[in-house]
PDB file of N, CA, C and O in Angstrom:
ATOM      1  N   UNK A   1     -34.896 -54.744 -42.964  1.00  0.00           N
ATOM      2  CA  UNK A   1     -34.066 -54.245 -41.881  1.00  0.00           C
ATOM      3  C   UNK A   1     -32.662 -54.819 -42.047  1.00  0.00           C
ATOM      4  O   UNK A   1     -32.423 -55.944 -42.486  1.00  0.00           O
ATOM      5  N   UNK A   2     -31.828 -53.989 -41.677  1.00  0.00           N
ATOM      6  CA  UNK A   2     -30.412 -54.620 -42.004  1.00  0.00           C
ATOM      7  C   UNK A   2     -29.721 -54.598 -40.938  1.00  0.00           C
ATOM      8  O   UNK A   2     -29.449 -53.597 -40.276  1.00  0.00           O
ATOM      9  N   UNK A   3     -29.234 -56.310 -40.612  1.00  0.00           N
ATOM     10  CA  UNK A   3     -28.190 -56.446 -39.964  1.00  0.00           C
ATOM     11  C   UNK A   3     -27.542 -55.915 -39.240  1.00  0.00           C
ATOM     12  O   UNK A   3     -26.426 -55.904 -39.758  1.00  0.00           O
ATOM     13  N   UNK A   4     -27.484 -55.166 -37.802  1.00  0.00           N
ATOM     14  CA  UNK A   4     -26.288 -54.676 -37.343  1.00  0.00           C
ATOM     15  C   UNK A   4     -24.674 -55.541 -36.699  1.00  0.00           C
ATOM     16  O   UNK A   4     -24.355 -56.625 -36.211  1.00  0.00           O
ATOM     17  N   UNK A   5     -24.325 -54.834 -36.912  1.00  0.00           N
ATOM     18  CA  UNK A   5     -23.089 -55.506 -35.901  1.00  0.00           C
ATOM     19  C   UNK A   5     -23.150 -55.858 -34.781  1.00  0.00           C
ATOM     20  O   UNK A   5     -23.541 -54.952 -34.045  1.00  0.00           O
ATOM     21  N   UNK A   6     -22.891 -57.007 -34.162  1.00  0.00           N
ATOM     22  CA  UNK A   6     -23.177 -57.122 -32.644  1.00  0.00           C
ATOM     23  C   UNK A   6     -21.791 -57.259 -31.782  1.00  0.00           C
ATOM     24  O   UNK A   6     -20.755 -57.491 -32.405  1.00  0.00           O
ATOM     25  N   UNK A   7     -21.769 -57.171 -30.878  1.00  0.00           N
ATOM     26  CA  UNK A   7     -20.236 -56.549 -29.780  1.00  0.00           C
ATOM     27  C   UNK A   7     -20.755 -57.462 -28.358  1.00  0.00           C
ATOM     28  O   UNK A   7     -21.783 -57.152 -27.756  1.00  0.00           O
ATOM     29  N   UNK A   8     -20.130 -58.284 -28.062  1.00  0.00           N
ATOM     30  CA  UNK A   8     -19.949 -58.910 -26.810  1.00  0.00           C
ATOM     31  C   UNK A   8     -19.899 -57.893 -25.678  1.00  0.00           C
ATOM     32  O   UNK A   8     -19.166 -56.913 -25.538  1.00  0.00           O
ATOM     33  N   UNK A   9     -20.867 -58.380 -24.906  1.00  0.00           N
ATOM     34  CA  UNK A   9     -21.037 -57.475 -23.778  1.00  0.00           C
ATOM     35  C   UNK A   9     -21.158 -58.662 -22.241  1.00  0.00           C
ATOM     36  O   UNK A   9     -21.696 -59.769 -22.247  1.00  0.00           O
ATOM     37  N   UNK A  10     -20.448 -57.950 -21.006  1.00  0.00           N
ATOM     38  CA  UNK A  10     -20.663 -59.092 -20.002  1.00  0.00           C
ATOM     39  C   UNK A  10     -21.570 -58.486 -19.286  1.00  0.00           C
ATOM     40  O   UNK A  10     -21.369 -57.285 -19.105  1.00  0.00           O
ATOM     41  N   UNK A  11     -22.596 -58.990 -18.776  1.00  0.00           N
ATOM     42  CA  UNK A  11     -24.183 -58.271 -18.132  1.00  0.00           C
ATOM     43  C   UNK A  11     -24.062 -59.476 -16.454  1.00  0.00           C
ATOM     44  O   UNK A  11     -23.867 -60.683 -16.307  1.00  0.00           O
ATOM     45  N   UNK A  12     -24.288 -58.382 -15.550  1.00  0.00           N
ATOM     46  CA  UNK A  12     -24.672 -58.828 -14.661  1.00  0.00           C
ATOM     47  C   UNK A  12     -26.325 -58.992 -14.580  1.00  0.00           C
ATOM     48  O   UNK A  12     -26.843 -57.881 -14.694  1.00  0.00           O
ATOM     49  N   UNK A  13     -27.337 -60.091 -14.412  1.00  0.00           N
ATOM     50  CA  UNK A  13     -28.774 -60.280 -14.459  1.00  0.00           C
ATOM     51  C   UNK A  13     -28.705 -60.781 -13.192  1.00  0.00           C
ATOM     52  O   UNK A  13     -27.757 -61.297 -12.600  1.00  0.00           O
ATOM     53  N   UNK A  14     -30.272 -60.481 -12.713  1.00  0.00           N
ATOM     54  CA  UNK A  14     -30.724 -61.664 -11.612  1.00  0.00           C
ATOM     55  C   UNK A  14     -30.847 -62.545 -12.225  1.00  0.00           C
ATOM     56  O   UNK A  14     -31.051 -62.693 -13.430  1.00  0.00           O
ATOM     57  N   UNK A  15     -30.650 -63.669 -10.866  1.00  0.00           N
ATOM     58  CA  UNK A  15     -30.477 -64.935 -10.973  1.00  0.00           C
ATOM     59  C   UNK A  15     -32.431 -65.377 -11.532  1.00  0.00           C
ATOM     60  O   UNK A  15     -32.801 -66.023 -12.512  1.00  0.00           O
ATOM     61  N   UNK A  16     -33.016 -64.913 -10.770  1.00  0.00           N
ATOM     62  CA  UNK A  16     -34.691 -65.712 -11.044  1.00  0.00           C
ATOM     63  C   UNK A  16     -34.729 -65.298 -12.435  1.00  0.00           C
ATOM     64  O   UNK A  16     -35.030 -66.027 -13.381  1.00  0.00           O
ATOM     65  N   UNK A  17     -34.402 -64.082 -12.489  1.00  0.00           N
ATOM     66  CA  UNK A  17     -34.957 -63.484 -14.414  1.00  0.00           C
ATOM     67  C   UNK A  17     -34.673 -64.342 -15.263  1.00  0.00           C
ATOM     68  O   UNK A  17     -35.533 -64.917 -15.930  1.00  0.00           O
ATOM     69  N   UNK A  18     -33.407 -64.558 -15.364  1.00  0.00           N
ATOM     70  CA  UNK A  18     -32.777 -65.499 -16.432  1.00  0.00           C
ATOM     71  C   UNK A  18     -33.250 -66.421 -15.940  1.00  0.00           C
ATOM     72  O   UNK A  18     -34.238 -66.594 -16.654  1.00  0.00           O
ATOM     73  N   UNK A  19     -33.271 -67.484 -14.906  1.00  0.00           N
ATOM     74  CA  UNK A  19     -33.987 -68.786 -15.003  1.00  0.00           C
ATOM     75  C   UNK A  19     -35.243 -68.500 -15.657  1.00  0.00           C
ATOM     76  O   UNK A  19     -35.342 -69.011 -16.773  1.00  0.00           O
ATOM     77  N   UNK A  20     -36.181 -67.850 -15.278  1.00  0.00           N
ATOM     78  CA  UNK A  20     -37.179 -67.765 -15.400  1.00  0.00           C
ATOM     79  C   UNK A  20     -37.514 -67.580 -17.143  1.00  0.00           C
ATOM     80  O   UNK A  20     -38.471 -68.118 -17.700  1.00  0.00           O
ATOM     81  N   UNK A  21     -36.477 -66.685 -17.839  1.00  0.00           N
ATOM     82  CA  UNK A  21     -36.519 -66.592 -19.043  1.00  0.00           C
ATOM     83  C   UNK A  21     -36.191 -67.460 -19.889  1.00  0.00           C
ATOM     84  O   UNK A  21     -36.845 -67.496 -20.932  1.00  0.00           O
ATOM     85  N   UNK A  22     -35.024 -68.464 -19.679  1.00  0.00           N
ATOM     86  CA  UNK A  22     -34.794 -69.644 -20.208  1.00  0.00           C
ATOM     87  C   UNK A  22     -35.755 -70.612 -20.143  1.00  0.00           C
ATOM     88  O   UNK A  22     -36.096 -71.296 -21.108  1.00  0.00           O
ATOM     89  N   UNK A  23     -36.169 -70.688 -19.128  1.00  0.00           N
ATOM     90  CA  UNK A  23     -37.561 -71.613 -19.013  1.00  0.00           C
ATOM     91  C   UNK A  23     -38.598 -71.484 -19.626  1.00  0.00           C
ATOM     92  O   UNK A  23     -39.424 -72.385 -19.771  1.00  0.00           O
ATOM     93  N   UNK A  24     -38.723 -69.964 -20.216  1.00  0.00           N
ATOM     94  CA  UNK A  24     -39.700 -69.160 -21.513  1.00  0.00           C
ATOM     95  C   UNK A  24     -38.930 -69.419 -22.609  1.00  0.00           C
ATOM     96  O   UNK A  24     -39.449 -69.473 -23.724  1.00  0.00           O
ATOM     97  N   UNK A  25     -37.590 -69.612 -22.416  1.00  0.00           N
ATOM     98  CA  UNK A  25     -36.875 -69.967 -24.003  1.00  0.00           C
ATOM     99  C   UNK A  25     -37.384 -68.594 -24.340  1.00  0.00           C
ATOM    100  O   UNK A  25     -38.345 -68.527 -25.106  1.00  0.00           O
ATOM    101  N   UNK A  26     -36.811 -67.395 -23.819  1.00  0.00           N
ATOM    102  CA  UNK A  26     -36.573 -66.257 -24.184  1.00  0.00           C
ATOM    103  C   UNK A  26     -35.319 -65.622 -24.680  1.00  0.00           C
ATOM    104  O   UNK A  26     -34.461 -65.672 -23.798  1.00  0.00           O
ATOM    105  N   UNK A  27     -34.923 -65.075 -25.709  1.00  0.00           N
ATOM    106  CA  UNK A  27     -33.422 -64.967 -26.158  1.00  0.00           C
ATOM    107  C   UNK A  27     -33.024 -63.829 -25.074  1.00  0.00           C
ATOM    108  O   UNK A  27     -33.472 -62.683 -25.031  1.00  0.00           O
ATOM    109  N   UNK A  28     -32.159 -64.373 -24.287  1.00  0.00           N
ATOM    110  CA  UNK A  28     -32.065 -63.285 -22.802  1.00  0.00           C
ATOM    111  C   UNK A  28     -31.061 -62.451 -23.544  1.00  0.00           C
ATOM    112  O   UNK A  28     -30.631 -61.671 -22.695  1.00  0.00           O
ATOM    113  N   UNK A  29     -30.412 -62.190 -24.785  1.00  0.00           N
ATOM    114  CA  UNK A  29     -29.371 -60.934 -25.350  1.00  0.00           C
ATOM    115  C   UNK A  29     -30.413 -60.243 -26.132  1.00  0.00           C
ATOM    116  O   UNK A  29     -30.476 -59.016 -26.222  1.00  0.00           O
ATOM    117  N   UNK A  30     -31.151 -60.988 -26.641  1.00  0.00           N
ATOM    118  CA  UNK A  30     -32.228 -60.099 -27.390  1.00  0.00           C
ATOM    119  C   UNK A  30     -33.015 -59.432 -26.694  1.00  0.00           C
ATOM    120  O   UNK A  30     -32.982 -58.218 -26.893  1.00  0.00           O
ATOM    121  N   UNK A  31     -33.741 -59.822 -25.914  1.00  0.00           N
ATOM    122  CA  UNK A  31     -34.749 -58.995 -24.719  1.00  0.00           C
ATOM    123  C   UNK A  31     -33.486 -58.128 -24.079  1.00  0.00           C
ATOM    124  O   UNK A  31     -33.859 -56.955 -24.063  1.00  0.00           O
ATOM    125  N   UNK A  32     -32.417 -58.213 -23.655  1.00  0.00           N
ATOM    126  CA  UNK A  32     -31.287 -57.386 -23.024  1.00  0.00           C
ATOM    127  C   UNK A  32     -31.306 -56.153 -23.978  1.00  0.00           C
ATOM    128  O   UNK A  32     -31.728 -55.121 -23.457  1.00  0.00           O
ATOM    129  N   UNK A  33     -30.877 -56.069 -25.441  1.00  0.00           N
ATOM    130  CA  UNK A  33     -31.055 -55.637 -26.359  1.00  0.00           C
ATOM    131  C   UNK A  33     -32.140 -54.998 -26.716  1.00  0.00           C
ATOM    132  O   UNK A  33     -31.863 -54.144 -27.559  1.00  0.00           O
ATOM    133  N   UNK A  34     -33.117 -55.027 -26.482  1.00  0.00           N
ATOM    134  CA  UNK A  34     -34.697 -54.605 -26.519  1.00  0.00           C
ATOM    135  C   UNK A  34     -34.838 -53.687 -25.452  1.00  0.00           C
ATOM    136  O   UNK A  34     -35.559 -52.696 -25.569  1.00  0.00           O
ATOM    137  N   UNK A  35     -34.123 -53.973 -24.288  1.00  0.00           N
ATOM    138  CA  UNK A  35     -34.832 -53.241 -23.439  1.00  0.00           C
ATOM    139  C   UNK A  35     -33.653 -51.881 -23.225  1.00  0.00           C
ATOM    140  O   UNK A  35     -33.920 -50.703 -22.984  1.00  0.00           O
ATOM    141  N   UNK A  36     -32.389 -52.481 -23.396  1.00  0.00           N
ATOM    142  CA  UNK A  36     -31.510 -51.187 -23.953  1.00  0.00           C
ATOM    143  C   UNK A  36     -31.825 -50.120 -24.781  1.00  0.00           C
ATOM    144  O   UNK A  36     -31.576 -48.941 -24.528  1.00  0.00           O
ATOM    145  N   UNK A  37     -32.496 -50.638 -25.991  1.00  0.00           N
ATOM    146  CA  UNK A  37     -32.649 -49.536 -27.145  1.00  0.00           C
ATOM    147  C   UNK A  37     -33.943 -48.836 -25.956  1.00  0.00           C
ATOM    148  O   UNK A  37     -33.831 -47.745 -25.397  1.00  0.00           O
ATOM    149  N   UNK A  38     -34.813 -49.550 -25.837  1.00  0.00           N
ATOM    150  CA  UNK A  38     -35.869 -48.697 -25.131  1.00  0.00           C
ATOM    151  C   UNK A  38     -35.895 -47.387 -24.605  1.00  0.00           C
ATOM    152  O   UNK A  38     -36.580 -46.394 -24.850  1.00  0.00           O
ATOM    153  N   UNK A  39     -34.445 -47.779 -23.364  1.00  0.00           N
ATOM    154  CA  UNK A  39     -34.206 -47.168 -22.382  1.00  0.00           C
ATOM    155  C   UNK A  39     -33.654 -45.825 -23.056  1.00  0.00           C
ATOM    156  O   UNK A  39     -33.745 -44.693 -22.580  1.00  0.00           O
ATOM    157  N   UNK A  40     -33.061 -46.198 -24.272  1.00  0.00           N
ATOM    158  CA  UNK A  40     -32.077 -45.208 -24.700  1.00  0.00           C
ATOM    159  C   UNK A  40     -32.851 -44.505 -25.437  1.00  0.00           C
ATOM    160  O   UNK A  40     -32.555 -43.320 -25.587  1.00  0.00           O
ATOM    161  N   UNK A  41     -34.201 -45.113 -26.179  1.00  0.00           N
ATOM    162  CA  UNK A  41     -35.538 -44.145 -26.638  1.00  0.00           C
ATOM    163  C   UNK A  41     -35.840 -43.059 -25.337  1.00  0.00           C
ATOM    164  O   UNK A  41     -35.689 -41.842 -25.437  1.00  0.00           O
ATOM    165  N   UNK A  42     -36.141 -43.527 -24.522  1.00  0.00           N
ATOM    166  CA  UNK A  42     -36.629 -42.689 -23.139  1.00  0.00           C
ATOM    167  C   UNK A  42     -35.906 -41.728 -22.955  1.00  0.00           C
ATOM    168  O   UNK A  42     -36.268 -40.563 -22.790  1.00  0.00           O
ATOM    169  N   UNK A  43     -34.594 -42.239 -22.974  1.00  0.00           N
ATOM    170  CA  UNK A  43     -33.779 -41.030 -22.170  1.00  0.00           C
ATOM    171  C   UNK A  43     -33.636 -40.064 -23.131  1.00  0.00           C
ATOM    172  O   UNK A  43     -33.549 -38.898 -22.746  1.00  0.00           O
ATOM    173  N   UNK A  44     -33.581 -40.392 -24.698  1.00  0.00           N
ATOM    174  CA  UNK A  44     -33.140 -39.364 -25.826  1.00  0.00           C
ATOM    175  C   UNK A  44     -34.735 -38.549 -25.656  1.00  0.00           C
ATOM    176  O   UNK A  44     -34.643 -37.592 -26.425  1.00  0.00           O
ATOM    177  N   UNK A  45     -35.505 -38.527 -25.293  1.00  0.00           N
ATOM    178  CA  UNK A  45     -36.933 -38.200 -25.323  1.00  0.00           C
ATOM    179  C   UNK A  45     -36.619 -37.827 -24.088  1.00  0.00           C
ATOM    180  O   UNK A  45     -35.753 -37.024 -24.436  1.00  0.00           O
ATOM    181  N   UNK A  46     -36.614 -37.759 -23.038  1.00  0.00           N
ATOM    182  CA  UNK A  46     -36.841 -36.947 -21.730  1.00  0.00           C
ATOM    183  C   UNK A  46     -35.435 -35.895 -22.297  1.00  0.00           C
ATOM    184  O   UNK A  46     -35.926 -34.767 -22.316  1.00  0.00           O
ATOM    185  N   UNK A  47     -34.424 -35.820 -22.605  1.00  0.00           N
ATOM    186  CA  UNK A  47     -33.296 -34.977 -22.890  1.00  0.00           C
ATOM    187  C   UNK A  47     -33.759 -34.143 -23.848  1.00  0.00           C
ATOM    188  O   UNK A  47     -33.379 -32.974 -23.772  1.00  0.00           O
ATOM    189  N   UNK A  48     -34.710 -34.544 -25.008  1.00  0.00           N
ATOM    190  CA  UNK A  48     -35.249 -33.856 -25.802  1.00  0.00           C
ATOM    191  C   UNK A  48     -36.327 -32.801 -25.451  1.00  0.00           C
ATOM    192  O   UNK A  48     -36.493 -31.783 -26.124  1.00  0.00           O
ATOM    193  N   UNK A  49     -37.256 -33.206 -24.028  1.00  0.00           N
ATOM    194  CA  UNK A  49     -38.150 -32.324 -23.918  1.00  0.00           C
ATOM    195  C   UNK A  49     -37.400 -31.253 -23.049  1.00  0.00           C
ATOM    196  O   UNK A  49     -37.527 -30.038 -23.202  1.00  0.00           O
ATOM    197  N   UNK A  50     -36.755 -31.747 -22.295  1.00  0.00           N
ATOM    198  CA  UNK A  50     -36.301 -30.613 -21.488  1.00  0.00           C
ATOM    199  C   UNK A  50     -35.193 -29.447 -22.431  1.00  0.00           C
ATOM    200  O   UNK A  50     -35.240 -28.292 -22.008  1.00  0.00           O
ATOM    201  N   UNK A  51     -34.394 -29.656 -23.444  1.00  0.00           N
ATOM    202  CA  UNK A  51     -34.006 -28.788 -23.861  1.00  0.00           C
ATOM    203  C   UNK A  51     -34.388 -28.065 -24.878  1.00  0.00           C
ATOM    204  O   UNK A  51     -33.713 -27.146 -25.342  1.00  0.00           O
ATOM    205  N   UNK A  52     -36.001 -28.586 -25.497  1.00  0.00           N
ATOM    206  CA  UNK A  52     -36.968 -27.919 -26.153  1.00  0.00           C
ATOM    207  C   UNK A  52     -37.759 -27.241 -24.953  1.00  0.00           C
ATOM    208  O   UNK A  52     -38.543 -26.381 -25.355  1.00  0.00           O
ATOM    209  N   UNK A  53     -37.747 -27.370 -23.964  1.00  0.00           N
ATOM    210  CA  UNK A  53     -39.172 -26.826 -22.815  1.00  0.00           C
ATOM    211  C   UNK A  53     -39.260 -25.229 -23.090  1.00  0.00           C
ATOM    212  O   UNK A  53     -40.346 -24.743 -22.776  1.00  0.00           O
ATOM    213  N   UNK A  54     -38.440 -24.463 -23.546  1.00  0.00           N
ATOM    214  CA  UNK A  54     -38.328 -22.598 -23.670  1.00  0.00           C
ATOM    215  C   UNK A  54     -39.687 -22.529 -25.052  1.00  0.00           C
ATOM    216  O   UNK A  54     -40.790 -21.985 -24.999  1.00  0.00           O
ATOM    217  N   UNK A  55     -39.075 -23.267 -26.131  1.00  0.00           N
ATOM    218  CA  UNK A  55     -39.316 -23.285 -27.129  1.00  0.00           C
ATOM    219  C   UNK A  55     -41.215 -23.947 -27.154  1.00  0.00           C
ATOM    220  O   UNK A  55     -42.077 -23.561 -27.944  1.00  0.00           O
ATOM    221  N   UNK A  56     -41.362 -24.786 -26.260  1.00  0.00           N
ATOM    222  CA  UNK A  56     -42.813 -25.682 -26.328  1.00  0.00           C
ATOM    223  C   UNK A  56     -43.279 -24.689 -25.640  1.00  0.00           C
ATOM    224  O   UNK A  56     -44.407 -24.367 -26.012  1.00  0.00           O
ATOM    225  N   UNK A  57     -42.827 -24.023 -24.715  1.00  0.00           N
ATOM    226  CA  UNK A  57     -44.052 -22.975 -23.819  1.00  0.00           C
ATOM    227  C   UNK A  57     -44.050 -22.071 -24.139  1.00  0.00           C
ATOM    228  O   UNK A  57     -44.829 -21.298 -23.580  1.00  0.00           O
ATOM    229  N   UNK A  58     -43.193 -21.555 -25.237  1.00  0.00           N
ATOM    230  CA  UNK A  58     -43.720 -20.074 -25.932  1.00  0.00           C
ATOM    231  C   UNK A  58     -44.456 -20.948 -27.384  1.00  0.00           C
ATOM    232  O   UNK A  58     -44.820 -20.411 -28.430  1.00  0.00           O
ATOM    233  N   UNK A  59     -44.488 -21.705 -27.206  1.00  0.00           N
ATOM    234  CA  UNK A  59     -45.310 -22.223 -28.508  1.00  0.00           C
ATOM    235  C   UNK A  59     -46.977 -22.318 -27.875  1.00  0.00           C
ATOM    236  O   UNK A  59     -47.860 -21.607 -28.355  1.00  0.00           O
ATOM    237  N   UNK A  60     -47.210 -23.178 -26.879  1.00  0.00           N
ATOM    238  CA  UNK A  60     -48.321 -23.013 -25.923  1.00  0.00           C
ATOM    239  C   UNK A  60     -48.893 -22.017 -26.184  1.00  0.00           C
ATOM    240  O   UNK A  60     -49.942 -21.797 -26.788  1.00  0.00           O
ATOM    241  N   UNK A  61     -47.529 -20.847 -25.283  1.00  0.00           N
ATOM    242  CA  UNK A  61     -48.429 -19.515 -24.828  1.00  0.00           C
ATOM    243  C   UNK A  61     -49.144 -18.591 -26.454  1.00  0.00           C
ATOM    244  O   UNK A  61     -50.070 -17.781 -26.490  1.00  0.00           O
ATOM    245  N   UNK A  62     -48.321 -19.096 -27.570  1.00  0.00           N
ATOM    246  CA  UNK A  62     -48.829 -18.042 -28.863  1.00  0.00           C
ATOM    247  C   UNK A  62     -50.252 -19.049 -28.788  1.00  0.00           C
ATOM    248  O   UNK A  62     -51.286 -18.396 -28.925  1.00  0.00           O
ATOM    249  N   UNK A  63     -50.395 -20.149 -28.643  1.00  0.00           N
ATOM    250  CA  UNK A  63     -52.111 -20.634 -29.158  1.00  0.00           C
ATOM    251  C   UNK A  63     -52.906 -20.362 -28.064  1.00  0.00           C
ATOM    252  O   UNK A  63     -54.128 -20.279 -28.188  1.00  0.00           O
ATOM    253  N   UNK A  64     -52.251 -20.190 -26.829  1.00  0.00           N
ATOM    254  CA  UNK A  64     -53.342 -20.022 -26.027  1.00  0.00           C
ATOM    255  C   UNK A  64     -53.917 -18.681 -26.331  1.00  0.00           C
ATOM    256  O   UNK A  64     -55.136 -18.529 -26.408  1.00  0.00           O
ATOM    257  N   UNK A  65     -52.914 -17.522 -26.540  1.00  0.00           N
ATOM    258  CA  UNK A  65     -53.337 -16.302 -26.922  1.00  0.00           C
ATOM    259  C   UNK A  65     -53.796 -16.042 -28.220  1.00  0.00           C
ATOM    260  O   UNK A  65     -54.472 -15.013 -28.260  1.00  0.00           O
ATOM    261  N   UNK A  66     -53.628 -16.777 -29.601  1.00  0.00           N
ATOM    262  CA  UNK A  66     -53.578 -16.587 -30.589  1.00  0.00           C
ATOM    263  C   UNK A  66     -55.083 -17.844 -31.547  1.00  0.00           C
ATOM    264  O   UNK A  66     -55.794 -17.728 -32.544  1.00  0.00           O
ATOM    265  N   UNK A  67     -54.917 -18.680 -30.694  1.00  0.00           N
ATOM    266  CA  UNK A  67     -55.633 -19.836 -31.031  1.00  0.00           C
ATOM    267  C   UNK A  67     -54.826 -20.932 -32.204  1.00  0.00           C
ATOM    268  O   UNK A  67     -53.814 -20.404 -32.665  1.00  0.00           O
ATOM    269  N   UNK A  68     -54.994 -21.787 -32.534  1.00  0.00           N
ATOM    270  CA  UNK A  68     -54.010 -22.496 -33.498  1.00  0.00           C
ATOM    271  C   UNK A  68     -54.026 -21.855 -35.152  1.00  0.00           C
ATOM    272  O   UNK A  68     -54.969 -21.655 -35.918  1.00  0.00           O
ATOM    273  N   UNK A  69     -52.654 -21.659 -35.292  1.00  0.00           N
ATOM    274  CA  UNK A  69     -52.575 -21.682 -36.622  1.00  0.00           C
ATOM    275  C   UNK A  69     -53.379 -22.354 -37.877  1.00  0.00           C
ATOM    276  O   UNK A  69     -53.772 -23.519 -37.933  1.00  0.00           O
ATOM    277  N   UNK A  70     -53.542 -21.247 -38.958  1.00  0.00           N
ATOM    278  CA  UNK A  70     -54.738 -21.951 -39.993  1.00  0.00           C
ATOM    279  C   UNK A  70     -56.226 -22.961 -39.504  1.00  0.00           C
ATOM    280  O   UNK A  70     -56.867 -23.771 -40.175  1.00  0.00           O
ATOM    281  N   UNK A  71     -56.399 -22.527 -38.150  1.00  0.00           N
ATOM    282  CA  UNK A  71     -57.673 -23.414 -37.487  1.00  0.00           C
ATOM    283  C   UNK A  71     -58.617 -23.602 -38.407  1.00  0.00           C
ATOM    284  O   UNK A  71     -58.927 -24.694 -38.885  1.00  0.00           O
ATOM    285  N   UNK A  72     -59.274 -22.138 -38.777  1.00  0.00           N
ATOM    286  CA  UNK A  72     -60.287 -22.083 -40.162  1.00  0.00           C
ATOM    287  C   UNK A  72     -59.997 -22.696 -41.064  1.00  0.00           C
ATOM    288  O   UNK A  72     -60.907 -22.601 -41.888  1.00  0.00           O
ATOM    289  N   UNK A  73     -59.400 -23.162 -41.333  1.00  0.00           N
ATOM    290  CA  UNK A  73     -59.255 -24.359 -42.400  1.00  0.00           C
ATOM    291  C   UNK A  73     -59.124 -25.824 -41.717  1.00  0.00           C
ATOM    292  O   UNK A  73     -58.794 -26.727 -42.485  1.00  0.00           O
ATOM    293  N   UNK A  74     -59.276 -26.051 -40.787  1.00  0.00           N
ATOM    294  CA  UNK A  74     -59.477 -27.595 -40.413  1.00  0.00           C
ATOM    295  C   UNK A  74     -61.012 -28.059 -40.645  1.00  0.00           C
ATOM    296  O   UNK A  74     -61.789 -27.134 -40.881  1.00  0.00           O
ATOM    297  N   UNK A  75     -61.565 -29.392 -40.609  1.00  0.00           N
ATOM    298  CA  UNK A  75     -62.250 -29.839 -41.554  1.00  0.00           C
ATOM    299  C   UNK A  75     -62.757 -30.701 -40.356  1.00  0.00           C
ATOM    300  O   UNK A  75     -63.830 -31.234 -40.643  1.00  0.00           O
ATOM    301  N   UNK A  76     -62.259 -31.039 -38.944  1.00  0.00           N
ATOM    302  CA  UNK A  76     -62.711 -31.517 -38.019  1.00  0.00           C
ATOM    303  C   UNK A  76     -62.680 -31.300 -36.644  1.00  0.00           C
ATOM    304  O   UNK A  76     -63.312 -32.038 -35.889  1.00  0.00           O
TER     305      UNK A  76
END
């Protein structure tokens, strides 16, 4: 994995979290960092289904009517 660049950021936290995380000797920019990318997984994924949703329910509706593609050839 390679290195990214990192950029100073000023974060407002609760006060208990961070105690509480230092007291875990938790890297509170790294978990900050962790839970950013997360969030930004989620949201690129909820943005993704909704502007595929035309496309997934006419995909649905051909198997519901059609049954799945090449089925006869599945093996399980």
């Amino acid at each position: 994995m390679t290195q990214q660049a990192r950029k100073a950021a000023n974060l407002s936290l609760n006060e208990g979290l961070v105690a509480q995380a230092r007291e875990l000797k938790i890297n509170i920019s790294r978990a900050a960092e962790e839970g950013i990318a997360k969030a930004i997984k989620a949201e690129r994924e909820r943005l993704w289904r909704i502007e595929n949703a035309e496309a997934i329910r006419l995909e649905n509706e051909y198997v519901e009517k059609h049954g799945l593609p090449l089925a006869e050839y599945r093996q399980f």
